[in-house]
Backbone as numpy.savetxt, mean C-alpha at the origin, in Angstrom:
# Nx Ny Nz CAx CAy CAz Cx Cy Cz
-9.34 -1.00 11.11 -8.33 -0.54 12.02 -7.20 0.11 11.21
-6.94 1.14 11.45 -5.51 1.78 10.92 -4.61 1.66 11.34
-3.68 0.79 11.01 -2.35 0.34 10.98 -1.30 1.35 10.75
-1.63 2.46 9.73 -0.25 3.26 9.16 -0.79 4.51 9.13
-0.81 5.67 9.51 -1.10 6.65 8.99 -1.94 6.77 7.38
-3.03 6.67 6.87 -3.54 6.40 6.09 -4.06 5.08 5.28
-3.12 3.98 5.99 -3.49 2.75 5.63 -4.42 1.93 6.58
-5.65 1.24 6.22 -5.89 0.52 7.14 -5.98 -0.97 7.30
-6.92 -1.70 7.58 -7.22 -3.28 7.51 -8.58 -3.66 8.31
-9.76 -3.76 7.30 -10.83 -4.30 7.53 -11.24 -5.97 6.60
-11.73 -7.30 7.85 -11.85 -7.61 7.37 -12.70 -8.04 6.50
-13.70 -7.04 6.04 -14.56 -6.99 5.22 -14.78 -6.41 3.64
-13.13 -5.86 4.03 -12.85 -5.07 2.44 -11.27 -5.78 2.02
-11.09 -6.42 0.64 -10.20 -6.98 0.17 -9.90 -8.15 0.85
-10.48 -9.10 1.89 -10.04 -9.95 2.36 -9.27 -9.64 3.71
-8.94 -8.53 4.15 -8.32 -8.14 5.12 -6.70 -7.51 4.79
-6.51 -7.58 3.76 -5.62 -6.98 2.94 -5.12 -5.12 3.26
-3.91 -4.84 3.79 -3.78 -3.42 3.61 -4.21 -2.26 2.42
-5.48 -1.95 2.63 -5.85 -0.56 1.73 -5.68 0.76 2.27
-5.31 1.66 1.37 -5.51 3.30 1.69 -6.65 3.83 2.10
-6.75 4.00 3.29 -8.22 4.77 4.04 -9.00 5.18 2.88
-10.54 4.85 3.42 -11.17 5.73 2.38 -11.70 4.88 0.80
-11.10 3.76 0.64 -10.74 3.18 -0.54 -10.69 1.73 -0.73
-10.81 1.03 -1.37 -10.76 -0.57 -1.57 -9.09 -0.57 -2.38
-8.46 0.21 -2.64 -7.36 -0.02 -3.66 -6.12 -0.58 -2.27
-5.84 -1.85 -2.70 -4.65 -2.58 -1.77 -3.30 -2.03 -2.13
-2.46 -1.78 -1.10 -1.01 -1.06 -0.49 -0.48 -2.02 -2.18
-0.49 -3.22 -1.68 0.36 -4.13 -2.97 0.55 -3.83 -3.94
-1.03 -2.96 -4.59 -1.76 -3.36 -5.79 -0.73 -1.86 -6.65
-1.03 -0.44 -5.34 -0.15 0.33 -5.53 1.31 0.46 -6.34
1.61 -0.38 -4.97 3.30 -0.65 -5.30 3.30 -1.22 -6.58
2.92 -2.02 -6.92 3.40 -2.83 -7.83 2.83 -2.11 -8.97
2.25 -1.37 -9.29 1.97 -0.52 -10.38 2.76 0.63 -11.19
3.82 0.90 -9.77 4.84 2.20 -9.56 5.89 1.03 -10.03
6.04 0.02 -9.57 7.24 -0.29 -9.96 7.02 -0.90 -11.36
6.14 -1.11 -11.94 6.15 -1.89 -13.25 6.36 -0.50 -14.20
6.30 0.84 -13.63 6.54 1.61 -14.93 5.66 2.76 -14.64
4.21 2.21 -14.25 3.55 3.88 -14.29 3.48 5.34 -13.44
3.43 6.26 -13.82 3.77 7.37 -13.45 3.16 7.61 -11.99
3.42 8.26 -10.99 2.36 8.79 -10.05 0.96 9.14 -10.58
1.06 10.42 -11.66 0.23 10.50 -12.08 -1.15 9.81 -12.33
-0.02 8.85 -13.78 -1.11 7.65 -14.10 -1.64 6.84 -12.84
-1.08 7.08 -12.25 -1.72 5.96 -10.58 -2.88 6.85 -9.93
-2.57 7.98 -9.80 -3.31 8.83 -9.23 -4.71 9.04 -9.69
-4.74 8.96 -10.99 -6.01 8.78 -12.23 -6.29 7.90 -11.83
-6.16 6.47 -12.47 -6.78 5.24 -12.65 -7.11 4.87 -11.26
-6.94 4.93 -10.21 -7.42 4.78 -8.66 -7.69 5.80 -7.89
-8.01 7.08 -8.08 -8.56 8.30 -7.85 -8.06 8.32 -6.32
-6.83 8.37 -6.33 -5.97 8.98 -4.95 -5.19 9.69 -5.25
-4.41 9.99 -4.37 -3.83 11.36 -3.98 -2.46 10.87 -4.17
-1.55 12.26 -4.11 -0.13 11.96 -4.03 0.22 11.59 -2.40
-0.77 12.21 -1.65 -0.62 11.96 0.35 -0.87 10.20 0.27
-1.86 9.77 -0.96 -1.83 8.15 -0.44 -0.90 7.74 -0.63
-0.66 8.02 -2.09 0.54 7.03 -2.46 1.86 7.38 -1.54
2.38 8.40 -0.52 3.15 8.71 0.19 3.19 7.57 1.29
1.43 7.76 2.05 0.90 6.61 2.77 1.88 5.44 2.08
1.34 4.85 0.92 1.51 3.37 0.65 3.35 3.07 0.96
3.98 4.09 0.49 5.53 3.88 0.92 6.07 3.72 1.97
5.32 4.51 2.91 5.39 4.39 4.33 5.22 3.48 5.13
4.29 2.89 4.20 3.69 1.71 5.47 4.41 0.32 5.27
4.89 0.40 3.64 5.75 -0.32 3.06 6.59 -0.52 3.71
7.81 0.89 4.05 8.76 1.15 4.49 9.06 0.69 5.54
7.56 0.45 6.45 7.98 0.08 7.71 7.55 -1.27 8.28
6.67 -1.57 7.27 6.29 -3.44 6.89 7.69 -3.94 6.67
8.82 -3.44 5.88 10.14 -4.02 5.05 11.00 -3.98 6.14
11.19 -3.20 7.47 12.05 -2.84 8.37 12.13 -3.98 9.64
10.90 -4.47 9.49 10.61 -5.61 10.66 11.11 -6.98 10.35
11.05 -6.86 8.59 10.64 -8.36 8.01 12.53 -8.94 8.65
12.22 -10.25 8.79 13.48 -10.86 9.16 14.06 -12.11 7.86
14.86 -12.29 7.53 15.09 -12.98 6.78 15.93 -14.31 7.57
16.10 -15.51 7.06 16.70 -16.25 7.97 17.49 -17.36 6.89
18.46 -17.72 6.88 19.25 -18.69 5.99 18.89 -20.05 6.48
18.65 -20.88 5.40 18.37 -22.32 5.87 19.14 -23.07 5.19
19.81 -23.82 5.80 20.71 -24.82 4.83 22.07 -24.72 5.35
């Protein structure tokens, strides 16, 4: 099922985990690759996607992060 414009969720690939259409590589796995340092580029190589996925993966991010609620306890 596609959840995001390019992202979807099957649960037969990654556990049910958000991946980029097309692909086993998880939204997470993305992010967290960009933020530890490596280039688009280098991302784009080593997981043979596009600059439109990795656009995808921000997006869906973007709008996963917009819902999330935080709540103070204590």
């Amino acid at each position: 099922m596609e959840i995001s414009p390019g992202i979807i969720v099957d649960s037969k690939v990654r556990f049910g985990k958000p991946v980029i259409k097309g692909t086993r590589v998880p939204v997470d796995l993305i992010i967290g690759k960009l933020a530890s340092g490596m280039s688009y580029q280098e991302v784009m190589a080593e997981y043979e996607i596009t600059h439109e996925d990795i656009l995808a993966v921000f997006k869906y991010a973007a709008q996963a992060l917009s819902t999330e609620e935080i709540r103070s306890v204590g």
